[in-house]
N, C-alpha and C positions, 0 to 999 in steps of 0.2 A: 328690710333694708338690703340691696344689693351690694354684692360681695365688692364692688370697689368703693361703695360709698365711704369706707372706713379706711382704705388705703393699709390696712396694715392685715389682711384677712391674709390666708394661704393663695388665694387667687391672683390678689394682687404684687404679691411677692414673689409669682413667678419669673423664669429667666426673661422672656419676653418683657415683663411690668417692670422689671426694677430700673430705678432713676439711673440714667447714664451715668458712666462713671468718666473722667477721664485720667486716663495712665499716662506714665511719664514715658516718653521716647527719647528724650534729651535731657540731659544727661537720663543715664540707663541708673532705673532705682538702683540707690543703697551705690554709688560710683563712689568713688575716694578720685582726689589730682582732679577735679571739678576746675578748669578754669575760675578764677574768679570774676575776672569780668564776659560771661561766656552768650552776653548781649540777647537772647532770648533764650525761656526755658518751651522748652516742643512735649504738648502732650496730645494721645491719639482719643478723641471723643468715641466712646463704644459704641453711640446709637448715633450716626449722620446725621437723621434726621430731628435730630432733637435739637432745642433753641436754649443757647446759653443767654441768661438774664442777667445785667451785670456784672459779669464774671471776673473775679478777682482771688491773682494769684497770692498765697499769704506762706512768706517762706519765714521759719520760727526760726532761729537761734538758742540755742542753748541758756545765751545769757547776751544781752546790746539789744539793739530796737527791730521787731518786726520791721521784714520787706512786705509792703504789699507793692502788688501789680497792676495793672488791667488797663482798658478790656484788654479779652482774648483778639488776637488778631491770625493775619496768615503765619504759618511756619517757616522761617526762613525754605529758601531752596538754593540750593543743596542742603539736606540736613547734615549739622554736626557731627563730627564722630565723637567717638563712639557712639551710636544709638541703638534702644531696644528699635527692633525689625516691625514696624507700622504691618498690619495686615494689607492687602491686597487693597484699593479702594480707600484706604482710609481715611477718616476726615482728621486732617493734625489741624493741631491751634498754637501758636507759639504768644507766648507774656514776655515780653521787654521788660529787663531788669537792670537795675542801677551795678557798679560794681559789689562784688560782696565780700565782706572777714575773708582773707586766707583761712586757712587750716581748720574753717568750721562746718560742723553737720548741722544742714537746715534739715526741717521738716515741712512738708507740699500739706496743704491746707486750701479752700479756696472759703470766699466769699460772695455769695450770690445762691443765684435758683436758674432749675433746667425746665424747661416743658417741654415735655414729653406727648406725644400722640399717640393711640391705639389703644389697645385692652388698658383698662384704669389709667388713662389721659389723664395729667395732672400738672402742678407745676411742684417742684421737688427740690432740696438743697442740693449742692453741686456735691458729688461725692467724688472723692479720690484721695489717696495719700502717699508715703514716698519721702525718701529723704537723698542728701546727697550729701558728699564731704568736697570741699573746695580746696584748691593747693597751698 
């Protein structure tokens, strides 16, 4: 059996192999004073070329009803301030959100799968997480 047939071998779980992630640019993880109506959230996809498959943003609450999102769409431009600093190049995605609770910490969750191309090619759950606090 070759080393990616298993997806979970040390080959496959190299930097190069692992499922895109995507991080949050907007609001910048773990932010407090989050707008709460702050109209799309902007995350930077690690691998460009990688293919998000129904992707759906799922912001948790503490305690009230899950937001979810989706799809992933463009990122506003100009992006929002404050934001983590995108790499050079980077592919951003921003999810349109309904207004949210004041005064509460979601947690970044997603819904769906990524395919990936290259060393151990696969299709993969969306990985990322992240939270933020709203005003």
């Amino acid at each position: 059996m070759s080393a990616c047939a298993t997806k979970s071998s040390i080959a496959c779980l190299g930097t190069s192999a692992r499922p895109p992630t995507l991080t949050l640019v907007y609001p910048i993880d773990l932010a407090t004073a989050v707008p709460d109506s702050p109209a799309s959230i902007v995350f930077e996809q690690t691998d460009p070329t990688a293919v998000l498959n129904s992707a759906r943003l799922v912001l948790m609450p503490p305690s009230g009803p899950t937001v979810i999102s989706g799809p992933a769409g463009p990122a506003p431009s100009p992006l929002p301030t404050p934001n983590a600093s995108p790499a050079a190049g980077a592919t951003l995605v921003g999810f349109t959100v309904p207004a949210l609770a004041a005064a509460t910490t979601y947690l970044v969750s997603f819904q769906g799968t990524v395919t990936q191309t290259g060393l151990c090619a696969g299709t993969f759950p969306i990985g990322g997480t992240g939270s933020f606090t709203t005003q």
